[in-house]
N, C-alpha and C positions, 0 to 999 in steps of 0.2 A: 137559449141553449147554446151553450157553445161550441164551438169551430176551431179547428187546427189546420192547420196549411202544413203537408206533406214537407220535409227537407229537400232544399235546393242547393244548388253550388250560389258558396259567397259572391262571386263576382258577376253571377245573372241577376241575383235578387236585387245586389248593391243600385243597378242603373233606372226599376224601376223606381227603385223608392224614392232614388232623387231628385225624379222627375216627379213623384208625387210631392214629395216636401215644395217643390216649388210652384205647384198648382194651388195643392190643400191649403185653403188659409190659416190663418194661428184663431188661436181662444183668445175670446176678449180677457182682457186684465182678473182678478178678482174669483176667478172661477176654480173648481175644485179639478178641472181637469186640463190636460192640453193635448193639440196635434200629436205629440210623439206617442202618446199611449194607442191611436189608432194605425199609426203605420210602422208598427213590429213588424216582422214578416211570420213570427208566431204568435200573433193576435189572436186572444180568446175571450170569451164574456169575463168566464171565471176568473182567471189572471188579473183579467180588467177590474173587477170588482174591489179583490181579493188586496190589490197595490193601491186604490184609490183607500179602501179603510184605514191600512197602515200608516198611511202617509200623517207627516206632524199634523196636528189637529186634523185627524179624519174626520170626513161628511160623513151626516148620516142617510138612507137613502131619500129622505126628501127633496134636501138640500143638492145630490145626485140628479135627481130627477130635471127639476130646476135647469141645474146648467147644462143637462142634455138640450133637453128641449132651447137654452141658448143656443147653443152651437151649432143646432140642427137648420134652426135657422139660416145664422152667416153660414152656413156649406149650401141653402137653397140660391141665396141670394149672390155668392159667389158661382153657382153652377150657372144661373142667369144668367150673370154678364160673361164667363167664358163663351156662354154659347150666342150671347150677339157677338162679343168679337170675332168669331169665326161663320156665322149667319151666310155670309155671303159665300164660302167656300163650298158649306154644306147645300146649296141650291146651286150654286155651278157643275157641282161635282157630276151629278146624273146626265150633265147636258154634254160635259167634255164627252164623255163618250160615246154618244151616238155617232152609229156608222165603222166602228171598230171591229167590230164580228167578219164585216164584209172586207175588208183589208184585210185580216188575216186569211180570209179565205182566197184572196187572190195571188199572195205569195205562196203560198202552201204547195202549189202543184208546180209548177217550175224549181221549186226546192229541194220537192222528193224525187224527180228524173235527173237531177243534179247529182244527188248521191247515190243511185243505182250507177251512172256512168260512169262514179270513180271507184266504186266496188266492183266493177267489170275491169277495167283497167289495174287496180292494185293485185286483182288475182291474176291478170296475165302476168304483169312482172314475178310473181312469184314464181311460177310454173320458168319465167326462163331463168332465173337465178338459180332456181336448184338444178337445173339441166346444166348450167355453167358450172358449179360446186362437184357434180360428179363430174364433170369429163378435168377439171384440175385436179380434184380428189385422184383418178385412174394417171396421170400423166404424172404425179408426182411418184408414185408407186412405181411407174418405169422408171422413172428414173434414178431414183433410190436403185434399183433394181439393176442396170446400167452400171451405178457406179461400184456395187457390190461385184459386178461381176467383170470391171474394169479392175478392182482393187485384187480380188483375185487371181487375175491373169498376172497382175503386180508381184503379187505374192511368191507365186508359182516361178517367176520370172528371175524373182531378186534370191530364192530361196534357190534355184539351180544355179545361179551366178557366184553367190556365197558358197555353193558347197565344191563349187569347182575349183573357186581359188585356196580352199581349203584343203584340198584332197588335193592338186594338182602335183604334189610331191615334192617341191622346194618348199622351205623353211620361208615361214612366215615373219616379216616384219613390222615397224612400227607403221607407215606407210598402207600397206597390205592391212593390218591390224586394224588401225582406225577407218580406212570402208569400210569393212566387216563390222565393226563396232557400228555403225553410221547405217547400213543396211539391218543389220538384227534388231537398230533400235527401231526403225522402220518398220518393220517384221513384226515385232512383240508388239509395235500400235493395232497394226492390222488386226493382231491375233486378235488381239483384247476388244477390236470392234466390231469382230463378226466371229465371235469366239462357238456362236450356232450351227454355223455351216459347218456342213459336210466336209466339203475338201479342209478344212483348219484342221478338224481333228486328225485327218490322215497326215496330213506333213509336220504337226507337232511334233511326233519323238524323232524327224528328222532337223527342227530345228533345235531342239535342245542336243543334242549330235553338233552343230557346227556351236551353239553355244561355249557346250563344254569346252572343245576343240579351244576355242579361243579363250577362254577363262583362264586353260593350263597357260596355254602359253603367257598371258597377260601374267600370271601369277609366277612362273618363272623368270619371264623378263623384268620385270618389280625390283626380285631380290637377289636376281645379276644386279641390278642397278644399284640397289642397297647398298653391295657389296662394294662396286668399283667406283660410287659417289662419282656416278654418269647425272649431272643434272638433267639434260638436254632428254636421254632415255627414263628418267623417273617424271620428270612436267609430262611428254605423251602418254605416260600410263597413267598417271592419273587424271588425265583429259577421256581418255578410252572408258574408267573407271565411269567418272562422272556420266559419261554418254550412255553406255548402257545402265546406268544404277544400280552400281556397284561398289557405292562409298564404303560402306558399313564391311563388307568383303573383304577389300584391301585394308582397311582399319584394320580385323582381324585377322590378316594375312600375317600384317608387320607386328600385333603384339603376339602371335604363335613363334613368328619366324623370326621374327630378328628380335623382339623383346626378353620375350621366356631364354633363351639362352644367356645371353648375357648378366638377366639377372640371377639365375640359377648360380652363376659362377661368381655372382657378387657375393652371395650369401651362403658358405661354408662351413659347415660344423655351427647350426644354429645354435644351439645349446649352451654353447661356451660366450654365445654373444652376450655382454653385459653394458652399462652403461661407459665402459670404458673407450670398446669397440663399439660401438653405434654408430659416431658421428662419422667414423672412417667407413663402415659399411652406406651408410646415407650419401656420402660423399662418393662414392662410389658406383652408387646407382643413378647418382645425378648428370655423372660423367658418361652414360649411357647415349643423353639426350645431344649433345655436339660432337662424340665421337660416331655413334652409330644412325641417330636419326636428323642428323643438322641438315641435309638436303632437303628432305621429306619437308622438315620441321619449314625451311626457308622460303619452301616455293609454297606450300599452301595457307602462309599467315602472313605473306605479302600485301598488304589491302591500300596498300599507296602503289601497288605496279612498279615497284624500281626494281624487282627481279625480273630477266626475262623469261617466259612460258611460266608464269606461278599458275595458278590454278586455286582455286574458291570452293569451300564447303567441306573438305579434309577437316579433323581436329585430332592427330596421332596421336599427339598429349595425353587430350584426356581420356577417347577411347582406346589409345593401344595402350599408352606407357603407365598411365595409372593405375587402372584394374589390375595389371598383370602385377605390377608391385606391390598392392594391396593384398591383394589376394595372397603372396608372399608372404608377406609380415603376417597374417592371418593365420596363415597355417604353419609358418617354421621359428617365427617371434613374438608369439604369442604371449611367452611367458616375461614379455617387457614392459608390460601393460598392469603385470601382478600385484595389486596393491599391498601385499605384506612387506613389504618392505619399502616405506615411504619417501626415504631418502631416497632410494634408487630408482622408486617410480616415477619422482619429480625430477632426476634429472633425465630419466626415460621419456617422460613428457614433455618435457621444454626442449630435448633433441628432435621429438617426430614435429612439435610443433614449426621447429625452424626449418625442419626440411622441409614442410609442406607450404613455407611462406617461402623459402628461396623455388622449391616448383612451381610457385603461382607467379614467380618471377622471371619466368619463360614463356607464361601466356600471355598474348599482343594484345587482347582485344578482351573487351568486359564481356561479351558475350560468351566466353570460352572458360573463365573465370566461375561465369552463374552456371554453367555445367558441370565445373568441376566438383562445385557447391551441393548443384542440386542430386550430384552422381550418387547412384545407390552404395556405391562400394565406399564414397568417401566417408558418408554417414555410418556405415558398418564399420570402418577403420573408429574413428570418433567414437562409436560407441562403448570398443571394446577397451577403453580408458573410462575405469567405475571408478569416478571423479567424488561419488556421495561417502564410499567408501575409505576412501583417501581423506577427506574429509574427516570423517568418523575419527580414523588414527587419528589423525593431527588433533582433533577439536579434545580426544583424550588425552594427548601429549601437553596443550597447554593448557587445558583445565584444570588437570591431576594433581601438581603442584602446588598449585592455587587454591585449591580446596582443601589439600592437605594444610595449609598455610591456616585456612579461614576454621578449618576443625579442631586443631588445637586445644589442649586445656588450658592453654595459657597464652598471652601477648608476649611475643617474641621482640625486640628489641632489633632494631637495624641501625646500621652504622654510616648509611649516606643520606641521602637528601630526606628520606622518610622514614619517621620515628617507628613503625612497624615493621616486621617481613611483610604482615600478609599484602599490605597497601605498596612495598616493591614487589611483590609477586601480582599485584594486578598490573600495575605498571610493564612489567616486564612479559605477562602473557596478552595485555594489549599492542604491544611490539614486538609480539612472534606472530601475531596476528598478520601482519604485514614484511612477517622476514621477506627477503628475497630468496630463501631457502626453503619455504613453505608456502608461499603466496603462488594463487595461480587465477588467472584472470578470470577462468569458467565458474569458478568460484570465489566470485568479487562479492557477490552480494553474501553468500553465507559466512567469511568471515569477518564481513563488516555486521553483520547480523551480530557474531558472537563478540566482539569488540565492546558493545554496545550491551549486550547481555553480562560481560564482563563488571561492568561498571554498577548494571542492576544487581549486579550478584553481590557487590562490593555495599550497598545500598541496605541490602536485606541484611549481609551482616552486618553492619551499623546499630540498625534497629535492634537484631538482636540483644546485641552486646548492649544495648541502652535498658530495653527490658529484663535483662538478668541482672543491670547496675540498680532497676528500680525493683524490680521485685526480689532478688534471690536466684541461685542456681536452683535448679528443678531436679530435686531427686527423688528417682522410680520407688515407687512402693517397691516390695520383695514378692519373688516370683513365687507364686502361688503352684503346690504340687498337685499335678494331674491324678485322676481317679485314679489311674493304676498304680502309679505310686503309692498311693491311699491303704488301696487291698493286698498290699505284699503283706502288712502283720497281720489282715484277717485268714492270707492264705494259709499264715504260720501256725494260727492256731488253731485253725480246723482241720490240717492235717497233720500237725504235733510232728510238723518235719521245717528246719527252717531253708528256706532259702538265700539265694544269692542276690543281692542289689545288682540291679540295673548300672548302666555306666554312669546313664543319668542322675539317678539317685544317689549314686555315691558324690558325683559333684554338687548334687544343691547345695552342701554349706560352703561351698566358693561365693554362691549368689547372695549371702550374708554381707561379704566385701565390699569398702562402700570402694565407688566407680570415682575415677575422677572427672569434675566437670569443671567446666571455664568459670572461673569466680572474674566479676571487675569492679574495680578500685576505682576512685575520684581521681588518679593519678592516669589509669589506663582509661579511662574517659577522656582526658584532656589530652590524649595523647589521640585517640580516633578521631577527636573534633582535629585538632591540628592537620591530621593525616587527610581529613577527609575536605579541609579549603586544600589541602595539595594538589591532593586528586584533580580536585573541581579546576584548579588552574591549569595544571599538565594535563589531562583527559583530551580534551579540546584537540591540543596542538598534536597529541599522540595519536590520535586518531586520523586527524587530517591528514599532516603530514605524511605519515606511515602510508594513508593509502593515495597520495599524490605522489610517493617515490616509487610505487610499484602498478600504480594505473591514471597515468597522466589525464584519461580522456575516460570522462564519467558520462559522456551521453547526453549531455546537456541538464543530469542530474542535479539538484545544489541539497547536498546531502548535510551541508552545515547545519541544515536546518534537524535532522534526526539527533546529530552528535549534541545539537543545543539542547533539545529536548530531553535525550539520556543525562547529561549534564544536571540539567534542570532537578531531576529528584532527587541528585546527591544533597542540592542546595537546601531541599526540604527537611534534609535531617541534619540541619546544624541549629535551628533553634530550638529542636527537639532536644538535643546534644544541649544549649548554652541553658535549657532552662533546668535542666536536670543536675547539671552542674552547679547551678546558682541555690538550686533545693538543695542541694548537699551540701554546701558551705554553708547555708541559712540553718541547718538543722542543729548543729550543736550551739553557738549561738540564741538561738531561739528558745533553746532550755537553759540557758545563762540567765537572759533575760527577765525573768520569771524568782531570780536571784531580791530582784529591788522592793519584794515584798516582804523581805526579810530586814531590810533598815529599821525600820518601825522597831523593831524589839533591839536593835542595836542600842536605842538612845532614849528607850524610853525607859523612865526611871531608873538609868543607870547610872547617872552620873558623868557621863562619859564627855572628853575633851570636844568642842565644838570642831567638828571635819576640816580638814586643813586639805584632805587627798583624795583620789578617785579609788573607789569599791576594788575588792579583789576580781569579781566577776567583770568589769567592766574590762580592766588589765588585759583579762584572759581572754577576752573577745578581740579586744584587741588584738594583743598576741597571736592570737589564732589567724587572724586576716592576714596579719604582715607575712605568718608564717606562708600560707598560702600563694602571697604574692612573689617570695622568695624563691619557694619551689617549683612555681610553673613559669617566674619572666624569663628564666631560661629553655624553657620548652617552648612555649608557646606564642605568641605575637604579643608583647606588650596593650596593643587594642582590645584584642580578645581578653585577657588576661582585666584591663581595667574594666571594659565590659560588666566581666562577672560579678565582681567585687563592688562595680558601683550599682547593680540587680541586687546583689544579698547585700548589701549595705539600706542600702532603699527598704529593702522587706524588714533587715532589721530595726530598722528606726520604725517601721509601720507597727511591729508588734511590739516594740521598749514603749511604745507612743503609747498605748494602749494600757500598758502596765503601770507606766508610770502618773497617767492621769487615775487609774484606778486606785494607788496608795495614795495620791492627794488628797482625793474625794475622801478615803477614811481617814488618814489622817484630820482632814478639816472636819468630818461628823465626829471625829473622838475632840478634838477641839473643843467642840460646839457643845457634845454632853459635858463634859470638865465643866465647861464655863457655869452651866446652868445646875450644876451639881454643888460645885464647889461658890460658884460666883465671883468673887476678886476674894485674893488670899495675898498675904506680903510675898514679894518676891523672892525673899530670903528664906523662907518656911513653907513652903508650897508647896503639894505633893508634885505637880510636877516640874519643880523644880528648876532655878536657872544658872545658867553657866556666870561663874562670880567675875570672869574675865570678859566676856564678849556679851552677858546678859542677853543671851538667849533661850529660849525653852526648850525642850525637847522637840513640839512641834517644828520649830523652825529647825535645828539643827538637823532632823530627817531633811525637811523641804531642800535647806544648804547642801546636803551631801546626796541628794537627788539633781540639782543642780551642777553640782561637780564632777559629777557621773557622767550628766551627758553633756556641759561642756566639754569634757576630756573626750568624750566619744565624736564629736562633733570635729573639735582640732586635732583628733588623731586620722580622720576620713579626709581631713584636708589638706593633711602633711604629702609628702613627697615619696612616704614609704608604703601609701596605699595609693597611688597614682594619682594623688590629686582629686578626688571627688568631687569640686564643687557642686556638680549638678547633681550630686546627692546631698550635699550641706544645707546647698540654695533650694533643695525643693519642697516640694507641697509639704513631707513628711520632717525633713528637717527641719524647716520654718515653724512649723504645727506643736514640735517637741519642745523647739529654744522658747517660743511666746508661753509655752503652760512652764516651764521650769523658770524664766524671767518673772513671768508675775506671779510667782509663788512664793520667789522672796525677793519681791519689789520693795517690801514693807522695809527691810530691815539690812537689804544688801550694801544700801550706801554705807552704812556707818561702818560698814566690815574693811577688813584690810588683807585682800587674800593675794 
């Protein structure tokens, strides 16, 4: 029956077992079983059976039986000698401990009056330790208690002292001032430390009474001093300021009292302010900060101490003199900010900008800078410059042009460096991109965005204008009349009254008219591919350039990398461009071609003179190339231009190739039936008859002026008025052509005299 052993933790199980493996002997050699199947630690009959059968060649349980009863054995026989080796141990063991019982018992009682006497002793200490914790516990309480009612005697003291030298009826000075300052700050600590007690709350609204008292005065003495640019009396007030904590106060003092004024009277009849008058109003308010606040400004942004009495923590700047400007321009200059009108906004813009770089050009210290940054009113100024909408305007100003350009029914012609308008209209709406009359750094990245759109715009039409050159202008079916229009004659005749047409109705037979649309020419193709390697080379430099003259520092950007990539799919559409080109000069040609199946009836049974000359259709292929190459070496790049020429030259020797081994092959089966028709006939009475000067047949004289055809085609691609073709003379297709026209009047060529 079997047995399972409950789950244990791995690392208890682990230690016995390994001290069983190293007890349990092994299985002799040869057996169906071994040690490891009995020390699982989820050892069971079944299991045991169940992996003995499976195993390669399983035992059957005979054979099982068998090598139990082996093994049973070696585990008796190794239990034997375990237990002589240890024999001796196990009869010692009983003997070591006699007499142990009675030594425990003799320590036992001396042990336990040991630990009663330090449980007796641990509880006295306890009993005086907490007698000691209250009486310091009570002794602190006085004395807390003590100094509370020392501090208040203080209070009481400094607070009659302060109010006498305040009331006493002479005019208080700086002197006088700063005690008092030095005593109240004194004062407000106290308050704030026993702000519970009784007596506090009673001499409170007597100490806001000498407060105020000294406030006014401090606040009148300030802006005497303001006024009379008293150094000496504006460093003690702002020491006084400081001591009682009263920065934020005086900050407020100087931008009510001596800011607001002044700039009031900078800024006169807002309304009429325009981009003309700004810089002089801006300039004017600048002149605020060393005429009216240059002391102030001197002694508290001192941070090297070369002034004497400066004073630390003041910042006039940003919280008197800018808020109180800002706020200005907010409520009476608002409308300088108006983007309708974009010229005037961007010089609106670029004057508040330079005012507010030459104000931060007043501030000493980077600390005073990231305030001015992080100030609520400066982000409010900034904001009310709608920079997305300015934007807007411009991005329609030089798109508008350029799409009129690219809309067009027709390729406009241009007269400087690019054979197009629309291609100098990208040109020139990628460098307003970058005017210095449009350009504004806040918006660096969206007209480098559109620069670059620019180019893609330039890209799509290309495509276009290739798809209209391969398929056709696309014109709209005719506009289909709406139901109502439908039932105006059933209205008519159900009530035998007629009515009046519609506006609409009366114009549908305008919609009859056809529309114009952009038709392009093999001529205005070669004129986009030109335009568009122009582009590909000036884009680059117009881009960069343009926006390195108007934003030196890109951030550690490398933006060359975007411009390459815009770049990059103009490039994608000029093979699109050279192959569409080359199909179109291949196409009339290629129905020329198709001409050489027509020799055969030339010469056969006609009697006709043996060919001295190349075929009309050859001429005319001819002709037509040279033509070509005359009218674009002046448009277009002579490379380009051979390019093409030696592409449809290649294509056409691919399909002449093709035609002219197909009139061989019939010609030589019309041959072949003759021969077996007729069999040998004199050469002077033959039907098909031989030329009485050169004794040739009609067959050959075809094969000859197949021959002559495309030698002539052969040294007209090679001359100098199609650019030299060799490596279309020299290649697969022209070698393929000369070898089947040479050995097809190899037979009879020698003896000719051409």
């Amino acid at each position: 029956m079997g047995t399972s052993s409950p789950p244990t933790d791995n690392n208890a199980t682990s230690r016995p077992t390994s001290s069983l493996e190293n007890i349990v002997p092994a299985c002799p050699p040869g057996l169906c079983i071994n040690k490891g199947d009995f020390l699982k630690h989820d050892f069971s009959v079944d299991n045991f059976f169940i992996e003995v059968g499976v195993r390669e060649g399983g035992a059957g349980l005979d054979v099982l039986r068998d090598d139990l009863g082996i093994y049973l054995k070696v585990l008796r026989s190794s239990m034997i000698e375990l237990i002589n080796q240890d024999y001796a141990d196990f009869v010692n063991l009983s003997t070591n401990l006699v007499g142990l019982d009675q030594g425990i018992d003799r320590i036992r009682e001396p042990l336990e009056g040991f630990h009663q006497e330090i449980e007796t002793v641990n509880g006295d200490i306890k009993a005086s330790l907490e007698s000691v914790k209250s009486k310091l516990t009570r002794q602190e309480t006085i004395r807390r208690d003590k100094e509370r009612l020392s501090s208040l005697q203080q209070v009481a003291a400094t607070l009659s002292k302060v109010e006498r030298m305040v009331g006493c009826g002479t005019e208080l000075n700086t002197d006088m001032a700063e005690r008092i300052a030095t005593d109240v700050n004194q004062l407000h600590f106290a308050v704030w430390k026993m702000k519970d007690a009784a007596l506090i709350k009673q001499i409170l609204p007597r100490l806001n009474a000498v407060c105020d008292a000294l406030n006014s005065w401090l606040d009148l003495t300030t802006l005497q001093g303001v006024k009379e640019r008293d150094m000496p009396i504006l460093s003690r007030c702002c020491r006084i300021y400081a001591t009682i904590d009263r920065i934020g106060a005086a900050e407020t003092l100087v931008r009510e009292m001596v800011v607001r004024p002044r700039v009031e009277s900078c800024v006169v009849e807002p309304e009429n302010i325009d981009s003309s008058k700004l810089s002089q109003v801006f300039n004017s308010l600048l002149s605020i900060i060393p005429e009216h606040l240059g002391e102030l400004i001197k002694l508290t942004t001192d941070q090297k101490k070369l002034v004497n009495g400066s004073v630390n923590g003041f910042d006039f700047l940003v919280n008197s003199f800018w808020p109180e400007v800002a706020e200005k321009i907010k409520q009476d200059l608002g409308h300088i900010s108006s983007p309708g009108n974009p010229d005037e906004f961007f010089k609106n813009y670029q004057i508040c900008i330079k005012f507010l770089d030459d104000f931060e050009k007043n501030l000493t210290s980077e600390e005073s800078v990231a305030r001015l940054r992080s100030h609520e009113s400066y982000d409010s100024f900034l904001q009310t410059w709608n920079l997305p909408v300015y934007f807007q305007i411009r991005f329609q100003e030089i798109a508008k042009s350029y799409e009129i350009s690219l809309a067009n029914t027709e390729l406009v012609r241009s007269d400087s460096d690019c054979k197009l308008q629309a291609t100098e209209e990208a040109k020139s709406a990628i460098s307003k991109c970058f005017s210095s009359d449009i350009f504004l750094q806040p918006l660096a990245h969206r007209f480098f965005k559109l620069s670059l759109q620019i180019i893609s715009r330039y890209q799509v039409w290309a495509l276009m204008c290739l798809k209209l050159f391969k398929d056709g202008p696309e014109i709209s079916s005719d506009m289909k009349r709406s139901e109502t229009a439908k039932d105006f004659q059933k209205l008519d005749i159900n009530n035998k009254r007629s009515l009046k047409k519609s506006v609409s109705d009366q114009h549908l037979p305008e919609l009859d008219k056809p529309i114009p649309v952009l038709t392009i020419c093999l001529a205005d193709l070669v004129l986009i591919f030109c335009d568009l390697e122009h582009l590909i080379s000036a884009a680059p430099s117009l881009v960069t350039s343009g926006l390195t003259s108007v934003l030196p520092e890109t951030g550690g950007l490398d933006l060359s990398q975007a411009v390459t990539a815009g770049v990059t799919g103009l490039t994608t559409v000029l093979p699109q461009l050279s192959a569409a080109i080359t199909a179109s000069i291949v196409t009339s040609p290629a129905k020329m071609v198709k001409s050489v199946g027509d020799i055969p009836r030339m010469y056969r049974r006609t009697n006709r003179e043996m060919p001295s000359k190349p075929c009309t259709y050859i001429v005319s292929i001819v002709e037509e190339l040279k033509s070509f190459m005359k009218c674009q070496e002046t448009t277009c790049s002579l490379a380009a231009v051979t390019s093409w020429l030696g592409d449809s030259c290649d294509s056409i020797l691919g399909l002449y190739l093709v035609q002219v081994q197909d009139v061989l092959s019939n010609v030589t089966k019309m041959e072949e039936s003759l021969r077996k028709l007729k069999k040998v006939r004199e050469r002077s009475g033959g039907v098909a008859g031989k030329d009485k000067a050169a004794g040739l047949s009609d067959d050959d004289k075809i094969r000859l002026q197949i021959y002559l055809d495309v030698m002539f085609l052969l040294r007209e691609m090679g001359s100098a008025q199609l650019g030299s073709l060799e490596r279309v003379v020299e290649g697969e297709n022209g070698v393929k052509i000369k070898k089947v026209v040479e050995l097809a009047v190899s037979s009879f060529i020698g003896n000719l005299s051409l």
